[in-house]
N, C-alpha and C positions, 0 to 999 in steps of 0.2 A: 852769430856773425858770419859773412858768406866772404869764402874766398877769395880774391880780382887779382889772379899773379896772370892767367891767360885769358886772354880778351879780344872780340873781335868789334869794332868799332862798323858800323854801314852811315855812310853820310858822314864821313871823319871829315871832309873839307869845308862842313858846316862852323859858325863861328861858334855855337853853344859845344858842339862834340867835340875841338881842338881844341879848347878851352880843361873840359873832362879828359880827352887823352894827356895832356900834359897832368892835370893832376893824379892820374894813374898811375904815370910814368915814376912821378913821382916818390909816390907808395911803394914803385918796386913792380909793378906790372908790368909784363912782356905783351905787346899789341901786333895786331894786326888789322890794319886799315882799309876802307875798301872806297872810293868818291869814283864819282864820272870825271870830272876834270883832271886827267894826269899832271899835268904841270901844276896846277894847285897841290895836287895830293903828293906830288913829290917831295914839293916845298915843305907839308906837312912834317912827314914821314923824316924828311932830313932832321928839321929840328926837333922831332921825337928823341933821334939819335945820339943828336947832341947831347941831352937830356939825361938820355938810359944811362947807366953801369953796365961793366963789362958781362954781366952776368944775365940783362935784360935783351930781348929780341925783339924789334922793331922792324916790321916791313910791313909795304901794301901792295895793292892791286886795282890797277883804275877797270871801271864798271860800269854800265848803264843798269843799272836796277830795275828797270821798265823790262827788260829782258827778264822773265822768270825765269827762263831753259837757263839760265847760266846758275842759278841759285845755288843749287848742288855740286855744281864743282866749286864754287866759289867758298862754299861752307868747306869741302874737302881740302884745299890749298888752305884754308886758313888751320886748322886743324893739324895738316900733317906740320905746318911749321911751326905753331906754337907746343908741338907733342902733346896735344889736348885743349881743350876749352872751359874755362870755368864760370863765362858770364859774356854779355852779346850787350851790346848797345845798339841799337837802332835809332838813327837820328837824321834820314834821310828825307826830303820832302819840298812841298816849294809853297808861298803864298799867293793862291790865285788873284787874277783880275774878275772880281766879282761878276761885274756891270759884262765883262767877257764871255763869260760862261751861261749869263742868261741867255746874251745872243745864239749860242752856240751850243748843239748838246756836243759835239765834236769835245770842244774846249771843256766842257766839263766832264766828260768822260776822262781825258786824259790828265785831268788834275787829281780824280778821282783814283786811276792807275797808279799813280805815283804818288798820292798820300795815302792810300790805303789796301789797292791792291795789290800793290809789290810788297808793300808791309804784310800783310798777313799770307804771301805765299813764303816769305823768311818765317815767320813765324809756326805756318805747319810742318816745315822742315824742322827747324830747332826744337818745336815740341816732343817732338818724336824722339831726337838725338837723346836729348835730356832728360827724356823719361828714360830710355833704355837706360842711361846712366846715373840716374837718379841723383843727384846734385846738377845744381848750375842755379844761374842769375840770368833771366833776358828781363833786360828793361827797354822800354819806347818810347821816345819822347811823341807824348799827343798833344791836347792846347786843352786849354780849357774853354777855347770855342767848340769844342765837341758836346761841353754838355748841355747848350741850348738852340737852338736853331735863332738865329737874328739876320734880320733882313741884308746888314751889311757883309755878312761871308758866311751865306750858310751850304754855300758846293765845300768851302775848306773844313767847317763844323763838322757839315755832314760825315765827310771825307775820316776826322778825326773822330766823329763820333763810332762812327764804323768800328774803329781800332780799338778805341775803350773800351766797346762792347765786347768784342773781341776775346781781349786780353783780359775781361773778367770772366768771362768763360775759361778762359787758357787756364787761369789762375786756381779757378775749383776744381778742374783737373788735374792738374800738376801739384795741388799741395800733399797729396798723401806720398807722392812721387820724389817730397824734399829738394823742389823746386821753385824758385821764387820769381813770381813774375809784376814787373813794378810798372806800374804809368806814369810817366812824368806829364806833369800838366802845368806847363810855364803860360806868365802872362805876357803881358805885351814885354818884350826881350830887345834891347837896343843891339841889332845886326844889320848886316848887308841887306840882308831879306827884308829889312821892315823901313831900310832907307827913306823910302817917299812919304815916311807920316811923322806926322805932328809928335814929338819924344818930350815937349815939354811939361809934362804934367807927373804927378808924383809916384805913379804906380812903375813905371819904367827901370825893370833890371838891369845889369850888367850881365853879360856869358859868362862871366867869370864866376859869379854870385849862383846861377842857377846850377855850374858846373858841380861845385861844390855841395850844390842842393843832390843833387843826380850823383856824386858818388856816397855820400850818406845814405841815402835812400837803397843805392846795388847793396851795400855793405851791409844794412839793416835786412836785405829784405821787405821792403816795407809794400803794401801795396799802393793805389792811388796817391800819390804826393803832388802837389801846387802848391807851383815856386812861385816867387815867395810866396812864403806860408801864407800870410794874410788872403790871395786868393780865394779859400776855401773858404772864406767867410763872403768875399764876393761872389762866388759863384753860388753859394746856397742860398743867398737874395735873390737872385738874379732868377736860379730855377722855381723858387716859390711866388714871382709873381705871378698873379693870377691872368691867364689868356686875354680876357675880356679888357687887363687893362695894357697887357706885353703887347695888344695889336696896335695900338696908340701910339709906344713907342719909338722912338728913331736909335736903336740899338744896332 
């Protein structure tokens, strides 16, 4: 079982990561927070505070993450005020305009930046950190559109698929290092971000439900996990059908 008393949250103003910082908070973890939007992230950070005991540490730092040159100090500030790090959440990212991004490689490069290359430049920092130190927990939240390509968002697939790959790479690296690196692979998640779709059908989570998926999985260790579980029964359909009949589809 892996430690969560020092924690640095990235995308904390997301409804899935506010959801997992209060159940942190909960367990007794001291956070530290990091979103682009400061007045969101305040708001956050307040009610973390509320939250904590006198004995837990709670602060943030608003950021644009698209900014790599900041990454490194940003790990450092987090660092010197929690007096150490024992696990990272990464939950930062956006849901393209599909139909946008064909238009435009503009639009799709910078969706691209922001779901996966700002993600794996945290991620070669924190590698490093946490090999020197040999413990920690970095978990990411990716989608479970990363593991098929489908016509309906595959710049955001691709984007996460990127990350998975990734972070299974990180993972055979890091295990002899007594490091744990987990993917979170959520389905369709009732948020801000997914406002404009259709939420009435039966597969639709709550942030609250995946949160608690997401700090099991830090506290296990576990690696690939899809929330809810049943996912991984959808997505293993999903990747075994056969080409010739996936091009037919309207996926």
């Amino acid at each position: 079982m892996n430690s969560l008393k020092r924690i640095i949250i990235f995308g904390a103003t997301s409804a899935i990561a506010e959801q997992t910082a209060r159940q942190l908070v909960a367990r007794g973890a001291s956070l530290f927070c990091v979103g682009r939007d400061s007045s969101k992230l305040d708001a956050v950070v307040h009610d973390l505070q509320v939250r904590a005991s006198s004995e837990q540490r709670v602060d943030g730092k608003a950021a644009d993450l698209l900014d790599v040159s900041h990454h490194e100090s940003l790990l450092d500030a987090a660092e010197d005020f929690l007096g150490g790090v024992d696990a990272v959440l990464i939950a930062h990212g956006t849901l393209p305009d599909q139909k946008a991004c064909e238009a435009s490689f503009e639009q799709t490069r910078k969706e691209i930046d922001t779901n996966a290359t700002s993600v794996i430049s945290l991620l070669t920092l924190l590698a490093n950190r946490f090999e020197r130190q040999r413990s920690g927990v970095i978990a990411v939240v990716s989608s479970v559109a990363g593991d098929r390509g489908r016509q309906s968002n595959y710049v955001y697939g691709a984007a996460k698929g990127m990350v998975s790959i990734f972070l299974q790479g990180l993972r055979n690296r890091l295990a002899r290092s007594n490091v744990s690196v987990v993917t979170i692979k959520p389905g369709f998640v009732d948020t801000p971000m997914t406002a404009g779709m259709d939420k009435s059908g039966p597969l639709w989570a709550k942030p609250e439900q995946v949160a608690e998926g997401i700090v099991k999985a830090m506290t296990k260790g576990s690696g690939d996990v899809y929330l809810p579980w049943f996912w991984y029964w959808i997505m293993l359909i999903i990747r075994h059908i056969p080409e010739f009949i996936f091009k037919r589809m309207s996926l």
